[in-house]
C-alpha positions in Angstrom: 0.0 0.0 0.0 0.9 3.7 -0.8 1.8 5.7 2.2 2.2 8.7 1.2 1.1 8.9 -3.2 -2.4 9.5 -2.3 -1.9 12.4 0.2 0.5 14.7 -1.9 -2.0 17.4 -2.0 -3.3 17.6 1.6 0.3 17.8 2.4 1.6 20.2 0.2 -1.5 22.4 1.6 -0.2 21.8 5.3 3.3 22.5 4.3 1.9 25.7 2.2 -0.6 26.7 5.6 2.7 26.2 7.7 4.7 28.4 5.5 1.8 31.3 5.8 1.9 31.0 9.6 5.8 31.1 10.3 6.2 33.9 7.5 3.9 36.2 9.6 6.3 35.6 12.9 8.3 38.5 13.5 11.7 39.1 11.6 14.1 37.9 12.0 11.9 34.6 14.0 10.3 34.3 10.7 13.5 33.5 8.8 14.7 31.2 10.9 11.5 29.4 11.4 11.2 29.2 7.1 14.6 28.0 7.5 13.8 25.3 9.6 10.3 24.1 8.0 12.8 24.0 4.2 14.8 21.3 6.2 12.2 19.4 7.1 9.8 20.3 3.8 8.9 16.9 2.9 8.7 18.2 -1.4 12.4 20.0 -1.0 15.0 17.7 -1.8 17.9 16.6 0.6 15.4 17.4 3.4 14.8 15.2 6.3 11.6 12.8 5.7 9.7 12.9 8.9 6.9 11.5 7.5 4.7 10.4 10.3 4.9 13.9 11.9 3.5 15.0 8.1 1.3 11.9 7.5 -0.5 10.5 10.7 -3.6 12.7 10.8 -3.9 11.4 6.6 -3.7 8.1 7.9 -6.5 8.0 10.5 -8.7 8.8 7.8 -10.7 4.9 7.5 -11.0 5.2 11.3 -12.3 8.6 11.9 -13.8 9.5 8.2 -13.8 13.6 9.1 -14.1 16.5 6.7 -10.6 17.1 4.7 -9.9 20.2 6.3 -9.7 18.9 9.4 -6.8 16.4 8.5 -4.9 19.4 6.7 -5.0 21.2 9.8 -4.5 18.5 12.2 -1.2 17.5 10.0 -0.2 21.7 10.2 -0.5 21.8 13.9 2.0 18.5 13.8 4.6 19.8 11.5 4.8 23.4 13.5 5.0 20.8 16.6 7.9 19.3 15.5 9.7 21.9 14.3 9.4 23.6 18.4 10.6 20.1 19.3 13.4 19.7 16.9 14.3 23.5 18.2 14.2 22.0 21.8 16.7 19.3 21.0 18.6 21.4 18.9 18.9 23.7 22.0 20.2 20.7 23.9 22.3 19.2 21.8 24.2 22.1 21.1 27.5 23.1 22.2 27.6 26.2 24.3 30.2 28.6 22.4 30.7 30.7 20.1 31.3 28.0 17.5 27.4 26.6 17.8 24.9 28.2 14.3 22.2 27.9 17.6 21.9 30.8 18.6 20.0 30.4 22.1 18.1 34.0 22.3 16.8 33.5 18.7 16.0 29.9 18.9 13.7 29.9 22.3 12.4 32.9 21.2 10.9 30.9 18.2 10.4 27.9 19.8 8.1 30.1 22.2 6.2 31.3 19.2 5.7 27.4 17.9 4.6 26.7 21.2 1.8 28.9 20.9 1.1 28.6 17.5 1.3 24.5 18.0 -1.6 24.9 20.9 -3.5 27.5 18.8 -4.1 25.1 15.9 -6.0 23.1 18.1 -7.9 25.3 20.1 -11.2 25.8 17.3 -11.4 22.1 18.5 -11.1 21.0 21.5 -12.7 23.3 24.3 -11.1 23.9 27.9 -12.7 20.8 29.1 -11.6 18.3 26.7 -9.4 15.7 27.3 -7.4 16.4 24.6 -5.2 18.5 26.9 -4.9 15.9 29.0 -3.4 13.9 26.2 -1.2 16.8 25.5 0.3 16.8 29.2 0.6 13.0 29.3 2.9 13.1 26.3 4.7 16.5 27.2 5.5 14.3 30.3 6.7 11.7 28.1 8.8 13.8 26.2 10.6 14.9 29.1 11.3 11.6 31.0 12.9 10.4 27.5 14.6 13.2 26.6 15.7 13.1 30.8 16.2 9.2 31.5 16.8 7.1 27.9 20.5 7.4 28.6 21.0 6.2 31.9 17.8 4.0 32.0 19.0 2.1 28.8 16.2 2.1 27.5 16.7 0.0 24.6 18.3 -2.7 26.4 16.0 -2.5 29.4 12.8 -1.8 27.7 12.8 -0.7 24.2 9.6 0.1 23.7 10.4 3.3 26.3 12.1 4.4 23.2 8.9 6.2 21.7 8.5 8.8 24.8 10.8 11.0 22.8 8.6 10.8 20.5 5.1 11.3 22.2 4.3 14.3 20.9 3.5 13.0 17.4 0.8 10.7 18.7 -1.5 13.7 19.1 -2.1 13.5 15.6 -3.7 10.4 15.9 -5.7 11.3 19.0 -7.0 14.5 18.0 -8.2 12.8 14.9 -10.0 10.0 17.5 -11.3 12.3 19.8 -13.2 14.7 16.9 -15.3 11.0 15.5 -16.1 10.4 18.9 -14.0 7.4 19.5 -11.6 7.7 22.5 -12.2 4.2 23.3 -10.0 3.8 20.7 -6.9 5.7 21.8 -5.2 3.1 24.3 -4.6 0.3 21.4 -3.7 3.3 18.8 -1.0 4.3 20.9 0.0 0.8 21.5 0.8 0.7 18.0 1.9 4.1 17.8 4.7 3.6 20.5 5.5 0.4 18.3 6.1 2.2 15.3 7.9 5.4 17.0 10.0 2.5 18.4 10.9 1.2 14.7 11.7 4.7 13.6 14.0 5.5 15.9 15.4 2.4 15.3 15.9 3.6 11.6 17.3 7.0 12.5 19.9 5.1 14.7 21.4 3.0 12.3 21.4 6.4 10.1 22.7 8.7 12.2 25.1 5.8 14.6 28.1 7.8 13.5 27.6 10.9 14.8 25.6 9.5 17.5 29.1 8.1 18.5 31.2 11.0 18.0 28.6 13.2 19.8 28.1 10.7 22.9 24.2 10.8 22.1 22.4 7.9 23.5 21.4 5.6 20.2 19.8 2.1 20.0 22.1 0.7 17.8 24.9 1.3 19.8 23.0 0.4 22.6 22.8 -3.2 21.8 26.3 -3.6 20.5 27.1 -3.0 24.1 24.7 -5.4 25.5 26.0 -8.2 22.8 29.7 -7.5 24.2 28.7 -7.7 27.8 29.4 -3.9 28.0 28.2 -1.3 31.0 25.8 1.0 29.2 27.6 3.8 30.1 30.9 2.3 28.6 32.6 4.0 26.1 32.6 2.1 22.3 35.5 2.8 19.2 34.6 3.3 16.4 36.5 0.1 15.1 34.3 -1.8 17.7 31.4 -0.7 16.0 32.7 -1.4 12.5 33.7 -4.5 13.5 30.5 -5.4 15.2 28.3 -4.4 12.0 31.2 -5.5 9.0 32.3 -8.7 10.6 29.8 -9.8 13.4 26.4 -8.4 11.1 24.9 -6.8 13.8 22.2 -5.3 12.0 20.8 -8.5 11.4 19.8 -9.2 14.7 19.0 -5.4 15.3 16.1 -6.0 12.4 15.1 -9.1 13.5 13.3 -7.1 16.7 11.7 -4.6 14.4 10.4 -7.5 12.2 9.2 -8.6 15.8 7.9 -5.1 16.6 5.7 -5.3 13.6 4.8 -8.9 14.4 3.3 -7.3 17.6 1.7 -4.6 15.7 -0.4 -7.4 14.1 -2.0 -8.3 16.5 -3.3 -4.8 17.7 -6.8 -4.6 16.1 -7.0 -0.7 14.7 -8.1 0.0 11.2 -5.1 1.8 10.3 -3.4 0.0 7.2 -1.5 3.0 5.9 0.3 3.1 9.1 0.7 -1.0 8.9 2.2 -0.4 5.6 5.0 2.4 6.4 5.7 0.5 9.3 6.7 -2.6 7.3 8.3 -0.3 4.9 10.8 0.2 7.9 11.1 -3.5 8.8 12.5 -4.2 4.8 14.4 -1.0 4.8 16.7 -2.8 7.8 16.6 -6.1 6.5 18.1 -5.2 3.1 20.8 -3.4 4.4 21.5 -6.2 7.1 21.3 -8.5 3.8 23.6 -6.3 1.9 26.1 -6.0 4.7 26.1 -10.2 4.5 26.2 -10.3 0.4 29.4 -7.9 0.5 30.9 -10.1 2.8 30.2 -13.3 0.8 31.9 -11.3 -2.4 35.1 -11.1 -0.7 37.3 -14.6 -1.0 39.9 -14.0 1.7 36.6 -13.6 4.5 35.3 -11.3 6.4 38.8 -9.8 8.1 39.8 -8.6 4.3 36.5 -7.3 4.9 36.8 -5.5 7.7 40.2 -4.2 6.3 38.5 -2.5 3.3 35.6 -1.0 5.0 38.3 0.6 7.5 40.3 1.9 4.7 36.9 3.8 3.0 36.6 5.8 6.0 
């Protein structure tokens, strides 16, 4: 199934509503904040793909069956959400000197204004008295204790599916969209399978971004369970050569897919009419595998085994 083919449109109207909104900030806010939306602008090339911050509220649509509009402007209230996030960790992952591009006055100065704007969109819908804010403090709260704990908790190792508070945020786009069709009851199992997928896609962004996870001393899953495999303290310092060797000679990837092929397994079994949300999920699952499978084929290619292997890989970087 098509993810993302059949909502083009909607999205390139909540990118286009998104753009209106941050280019009425005031200057220079409303540079930077154009700046950041074009990194994340799902139509501009080399930008980051975060599709389920763009996509969710499309994807709700055979559960909740609500005017168009609304899943436009549920899906622009996400996309101005993650941008204040990705400001936040920006913020915090951010050297404090004069060599950093963040520029802390500017950058919670906007991330106030996204704030506001993020709450705003939702405001037309949900009264004072709505849970919906509830929802929005319960995964604020989330937010925090991953942003706060993943590190020193392990939570991959421990209990991976703890992964996804980092991530809690996004799964108002899903709840908003449950709450309007009057179906609540079906919030608990959506973000059972939300927190599944979240899970997977950080898992994605891991293997991605594992290199400058490492240099950076970020916490990432990857890395996480090479140190479990090697009988390593979480908090233990890993080489680069011990990762290359762990994914070039010991194929740690594979095993690292196999529990996101188990993640959607799980996901399954978790009855919520959602099968665009199924789909990109599984399109996550293959994405690992193949590269776990190509990381094996290139080993087979080489006669002399996989330390000639390991040798070239070493001498590419």
């Amino acid at each position: 199934m098509n993810w993302f083919k059949p909502f083009e449109d909607d999205l390139a109207a909540a990118f286009s509503a998104c753009e209106a909104r941050l280019g009425e900030l005031p200057a220079p806010l409303n540079e930077i904040g154009l700046s950041y939306l074009k990194k994340f602008d799902v139509f501009e090339q080399d930008s980051s793909k975060n599709y389920i911050c763009y996509l969710l509220p499309f994807w709700m649509k055979e559960l909740t069956a609500l005017p168009g509009d609304v899943y436009r402007r549920l899906s622009t209230a996400n996309i101005i959400g993650m941008l204040y996030y990705f400001i936040q960790d920006d913020i915090m992952d951010s050297p404090h000197d004069s060599q950093s591009p963040i520029d802390p006055k500017h950058h919670l100065a906007l991330a106030n204004l996204l704030y506001y704007e993020f709450l705003t969109s939702y405001q037309p819908y949900f009264p004072a008295e709505s849970s919906f804010w509830s929802y929005l403090k319960t995964y604020t709260r989330e937010w925090s204790e991953g942003v706060m704990h993943e590190t020193g908790d392990d939570y991959f190792k421990d209990n991976p599916i703890l992964v996804a508070k980092k991530a809690a945020p996004v799964k108002l786009g899903s709840t908003a969209a449950l709450l309007l069709s009057d179906q609540a009851d079906l919030i608990p199992r959506t973000n059972d399978a939300m927190n599944h997928v979240l899970l997977t896609l950080q898992m994605m962004d891991d293997w991605t971004d594992w290199k400058q996870d490492l240099a950076d001393g970020s916490y990432n899953c990857l890395l996480s369970l090479i140190k479990s495999e090697q009988g390593m303290p979480s908090d233990a310092p890993l080489t680069l050569s011990e990762v290359q060797e762990a994914l070039y000679i010991h194929n740690i990837l594979k095993p690292y897919a196999e529990i996101a092929a188990a993640t959607h397994a799980h996901l399954l079994t978790i009855e919520i009419d959602a099968p665009h949300l199924m789909s990109f999920h599984q399109t996550i699952v293959d994405e690992l595998h193949v590269e776990a499978e190509n990381i094996e084929n290139s080993k087979k290619t080489l006669s002399f085994g996989g330390l000639n292997y390991y040798l070239s890989i070493l001498n590419k970087k």
